[in-house]
C-alpha positions in Angstrom: 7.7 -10.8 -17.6 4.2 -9.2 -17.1 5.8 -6.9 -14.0 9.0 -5.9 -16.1 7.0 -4.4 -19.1 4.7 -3.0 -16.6 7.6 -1.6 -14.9 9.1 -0.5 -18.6 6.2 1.2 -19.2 5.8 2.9 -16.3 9.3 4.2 -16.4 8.7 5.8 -20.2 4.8 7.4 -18.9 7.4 8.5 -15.9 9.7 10.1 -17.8 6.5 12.8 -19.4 5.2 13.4 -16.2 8.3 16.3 -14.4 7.3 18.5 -17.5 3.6 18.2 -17.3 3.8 18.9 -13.3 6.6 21.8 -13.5 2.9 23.2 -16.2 0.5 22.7 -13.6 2.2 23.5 -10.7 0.9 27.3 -10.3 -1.5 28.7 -8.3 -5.0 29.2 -8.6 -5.1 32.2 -10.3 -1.8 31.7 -12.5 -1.9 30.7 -16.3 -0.4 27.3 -16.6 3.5 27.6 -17.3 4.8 27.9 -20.9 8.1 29.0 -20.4 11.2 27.6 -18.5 12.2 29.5 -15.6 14.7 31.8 -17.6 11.9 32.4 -20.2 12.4 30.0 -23.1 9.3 28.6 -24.3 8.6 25.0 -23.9 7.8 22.9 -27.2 7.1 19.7 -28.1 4.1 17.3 -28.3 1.2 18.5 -27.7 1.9 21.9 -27.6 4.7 21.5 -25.2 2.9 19.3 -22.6 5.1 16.2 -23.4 9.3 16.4 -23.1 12.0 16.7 -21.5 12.4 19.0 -18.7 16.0 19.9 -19.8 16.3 23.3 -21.7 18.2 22.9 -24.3 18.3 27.4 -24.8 19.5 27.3 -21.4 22.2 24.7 -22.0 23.2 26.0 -25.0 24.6 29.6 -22.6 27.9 29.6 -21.7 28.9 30.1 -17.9 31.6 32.0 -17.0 33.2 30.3 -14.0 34.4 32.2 -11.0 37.4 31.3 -9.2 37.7 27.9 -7.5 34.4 26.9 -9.3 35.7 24.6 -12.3 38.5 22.1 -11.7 41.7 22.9 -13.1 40.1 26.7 -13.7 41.6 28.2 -10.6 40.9 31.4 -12.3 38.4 31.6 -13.3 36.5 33.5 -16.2 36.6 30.6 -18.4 33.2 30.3 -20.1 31.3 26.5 -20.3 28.2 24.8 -21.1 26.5 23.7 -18.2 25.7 20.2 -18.7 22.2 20.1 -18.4 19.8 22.9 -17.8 16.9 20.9 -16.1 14.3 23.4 -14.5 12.2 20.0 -12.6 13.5 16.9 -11.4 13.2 14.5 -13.5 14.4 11.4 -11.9 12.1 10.5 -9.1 8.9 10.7 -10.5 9.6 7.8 -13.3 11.1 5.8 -10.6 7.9 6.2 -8.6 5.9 5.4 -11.5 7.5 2.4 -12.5 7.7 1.0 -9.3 3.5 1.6 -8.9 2.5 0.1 -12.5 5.0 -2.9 -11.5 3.7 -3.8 -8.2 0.1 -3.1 -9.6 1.1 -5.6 -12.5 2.2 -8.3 -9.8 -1.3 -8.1 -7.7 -3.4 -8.1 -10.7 -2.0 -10.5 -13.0 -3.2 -10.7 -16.8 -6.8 -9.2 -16.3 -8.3 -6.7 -18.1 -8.6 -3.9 -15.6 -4.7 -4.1 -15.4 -4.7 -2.1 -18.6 -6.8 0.6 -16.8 -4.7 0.6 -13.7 -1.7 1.3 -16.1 -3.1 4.2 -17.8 -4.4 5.3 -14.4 -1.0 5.2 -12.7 0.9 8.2 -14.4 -1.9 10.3 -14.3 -2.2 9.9 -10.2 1.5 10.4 -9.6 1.3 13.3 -11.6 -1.7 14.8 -9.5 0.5 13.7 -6.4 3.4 15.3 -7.6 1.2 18.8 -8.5 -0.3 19.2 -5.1 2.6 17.9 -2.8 4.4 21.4 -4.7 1.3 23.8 -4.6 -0.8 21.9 -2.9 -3.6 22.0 -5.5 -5.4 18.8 -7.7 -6.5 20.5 -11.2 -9.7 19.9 -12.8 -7.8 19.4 -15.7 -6.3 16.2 -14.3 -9.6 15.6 -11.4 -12.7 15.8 -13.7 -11.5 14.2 -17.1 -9.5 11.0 -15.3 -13.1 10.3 -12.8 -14.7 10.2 -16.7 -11.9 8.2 -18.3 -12.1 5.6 -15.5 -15.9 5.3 -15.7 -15.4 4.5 -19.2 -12.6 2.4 -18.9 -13.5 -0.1 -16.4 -17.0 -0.3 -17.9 -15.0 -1.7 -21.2 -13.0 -3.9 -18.8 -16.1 -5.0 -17.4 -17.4 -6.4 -20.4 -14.3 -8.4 -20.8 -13.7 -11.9 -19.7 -12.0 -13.2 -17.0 -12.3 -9.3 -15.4 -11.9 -9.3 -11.5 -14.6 -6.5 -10.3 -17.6 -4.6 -10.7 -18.8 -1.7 -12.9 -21.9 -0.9 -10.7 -19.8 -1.5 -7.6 -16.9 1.0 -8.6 -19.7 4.0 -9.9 -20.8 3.5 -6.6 -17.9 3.4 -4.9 -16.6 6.6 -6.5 -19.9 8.6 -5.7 -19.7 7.0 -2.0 -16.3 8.3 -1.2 -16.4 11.1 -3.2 -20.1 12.0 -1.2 -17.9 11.5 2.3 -14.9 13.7 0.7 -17.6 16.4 -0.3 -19.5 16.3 3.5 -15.7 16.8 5.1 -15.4 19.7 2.8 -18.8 21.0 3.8 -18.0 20.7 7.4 -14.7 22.0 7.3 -13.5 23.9 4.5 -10.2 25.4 5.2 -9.1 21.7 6.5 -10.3 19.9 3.0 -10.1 21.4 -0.4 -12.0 20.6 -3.1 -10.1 19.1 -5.4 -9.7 15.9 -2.8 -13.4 15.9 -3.1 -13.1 15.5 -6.5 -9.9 12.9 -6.6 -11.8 11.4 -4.2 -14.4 9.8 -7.4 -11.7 8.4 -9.3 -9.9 6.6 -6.2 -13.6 5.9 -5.1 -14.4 4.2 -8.4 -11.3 2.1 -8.6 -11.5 0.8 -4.9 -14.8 0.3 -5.4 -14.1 -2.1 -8.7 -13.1 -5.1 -5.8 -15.9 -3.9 -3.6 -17.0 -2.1 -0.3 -14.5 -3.8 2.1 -11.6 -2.0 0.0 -13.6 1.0 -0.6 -13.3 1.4 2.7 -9.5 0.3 4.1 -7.9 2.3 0.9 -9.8 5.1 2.0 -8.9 4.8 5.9 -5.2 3.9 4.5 -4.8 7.5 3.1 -6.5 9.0 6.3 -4.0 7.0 8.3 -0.9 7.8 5.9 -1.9 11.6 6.4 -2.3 11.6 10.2 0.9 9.9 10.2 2.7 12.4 8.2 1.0 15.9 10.1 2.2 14.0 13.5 5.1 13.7 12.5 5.8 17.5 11.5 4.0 18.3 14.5 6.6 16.2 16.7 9.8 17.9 14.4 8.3 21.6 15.6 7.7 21.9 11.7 3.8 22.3 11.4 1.5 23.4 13.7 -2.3 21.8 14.4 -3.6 23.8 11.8 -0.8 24.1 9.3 -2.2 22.8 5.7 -0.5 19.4 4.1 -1.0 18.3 0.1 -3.4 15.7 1.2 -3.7 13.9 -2.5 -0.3 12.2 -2.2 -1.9 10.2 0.9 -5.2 9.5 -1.2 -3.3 8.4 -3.8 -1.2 6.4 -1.7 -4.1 4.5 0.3 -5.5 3.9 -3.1 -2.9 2.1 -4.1 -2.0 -0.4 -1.2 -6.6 -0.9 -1.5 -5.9 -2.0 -4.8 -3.4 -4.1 -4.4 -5.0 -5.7 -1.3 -8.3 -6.0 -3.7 -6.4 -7.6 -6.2 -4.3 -10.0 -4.4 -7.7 -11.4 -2.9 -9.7 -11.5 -6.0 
C-alpha cells in the first residue's frame, strides 16, 4: 500500500513537472519561457509554473486539412480542431516519477526520511529532464533544493525510528560536492558548474546512510555516464570531446545509492 500511494503521488508531482521543464529549458542568457511556442501566454498556479502543457488557445484554432490528411476528407480544406495542442511531452516524465518515488517507497519503508525522498524526487527528474534538453542545471532548482534538503533531513533526523545521519549527510554533500567542484577546476569545459552544485544535494542524501554509499552512488553516475559517451562514441554519434547532460547520470547513481542505503539500513 505504502509503494502504490508513493507511486500515486509521484504520478500527480509527475504530471507538473513537462511545464515547469518546457520554463527552464533555455539557455543561459534567455529569460525563462512564458509563452507557448505559438505565443500564448502560459497561466496558472503560481504564475503559470504549475499546468498542463496542453494549450488550450492553440487547440481552440481550426486546421484546415490538406488533401489525403483527414480520413474521409479526401479533399481537403475542411477546417478541425486539433485534438490536443501539447508544446512538451507530457507522458514520460510522470511515468518516471512515479516509478522513482515507488521503488524509493519499497527500499525505505515507513521512515521518516521517506517523506524527504518524496518531495526530493520530482524536483531531480525535473533538473534531469532540464539538462538532458539544454544541458544546463538552474540555480533556481540547484541552490534552493541543497537548502531544502539540509533542512529536511535535519527534521527527519530528530524523528524516531529515522535510518541515517544529519552530520553524516552535510558532510557528505560538501564531500562530493568539494570532488565535483576540484573536477571543475581541473577541467572546465568537461564539468559545468551546475553538477558541482547538484552534486550537494545528491552528496547530502547519499551521505544520510553513510560514506560507503556516498561513494558507490557517486561512482554509479560516473559509471552510468561513461557508459552512455561510449556508447555514442561506438554509434559514430559523439566524438571524445563532444559534451553529454551529465545530471541525468548523477541523478541516476543517486538513486540506485539510495536504494542500496536503504535496503541495508
Amino acid at each position: 500500500m505504502l509503494t502504490v500511494l508513493a507511486a500515486l503521488w509521484g504520478a500527480a508531482a509527475g504530471l507538473l513537472v513537462p511545464r515547469a521543464a518546457y520554463r527552464f529549458s533555455v539557455e543561459p542568457e534567455d529569460p525563462w519561457r512564458d509563452a507557448c511556442p505559438e505565443g500564448h501566454a502560459l497561466t496558472g498556479a503560481a504564475r503559470g509554473w504549475l499546468g498542463s502543457t496542453r494549450c488550450a488557445p492553440c487547440a481552440a484554432v481550426p486546421v484546415t486539412t490538406t488533401p489525403g490528411d483527414a480520413p474521409g476528407d479526401p479533399d481537403g480544406g475542411t477546417d478541425r480542431t486539433p485534438p490536443a495542442a501539447r508544446y512538451a511531452p507530457g507522458v514520460l516524465v510522470p511515468v518516471v516519477t512515479a516509478l522513482s518515488c515507488a521503488v524509493l517507497a519499497a527500499a525505505t519503508g515507513l521512515r521518516p526520511e521517506l517523506a524527504v525522498w518524496l518531495l526530493l524526487a520530482p524536483v531531480a527528474v525535473l533538473l534531469a529532464t532540464v539538462d538532458r534538453r539544454v544541458h544546463r542545471l538552474p540555480d533556481r532548482l540547484t541552490l534552493p533544493a541543497a537548502g531544502a534538503l539540509a533542512v529536511l533531513l535535519g527534521a527527519a533526523a530528530l524523528l524516531p525510528e529515522h535510518a541515517g545521519s544529519w552530520l553524516s549527510a552535510l558532510l557528505g554533500g560538501a564531500a562530493l560536492g568539494g570532488f565535483y567542484f576540484l573536477l571543475f577546476v581541473i577541467n572546465p569545459n568537461g564539468m559545468g558548474f551546475g553538477d558541482v552544485k547538484l552534486a550537494l544535494s545528491l552528496g547530502m542524501a547519499l551521505g544520510w546512510y553513510g560514506w560507503a554509499v556516498v561513494f558507490a552512488g557517486g561512482f554509479a553516475g560516473f559509471l552510468l555516464g561513461a557508459a552512455y559517451g561510449f556508447g555514442l562514441m561506438v554509434l559514430k554519434r559523439a566524438g571524445r570531446k563532444t559534451g553529454i547532460p551529465f545530471g541525468p547520470f548523477m541523478i541516476t547513481g543517486a538513486l540506485l545509492g539510495m536504494l542500496l542505503g536503504a535496503l541495508a539500513a
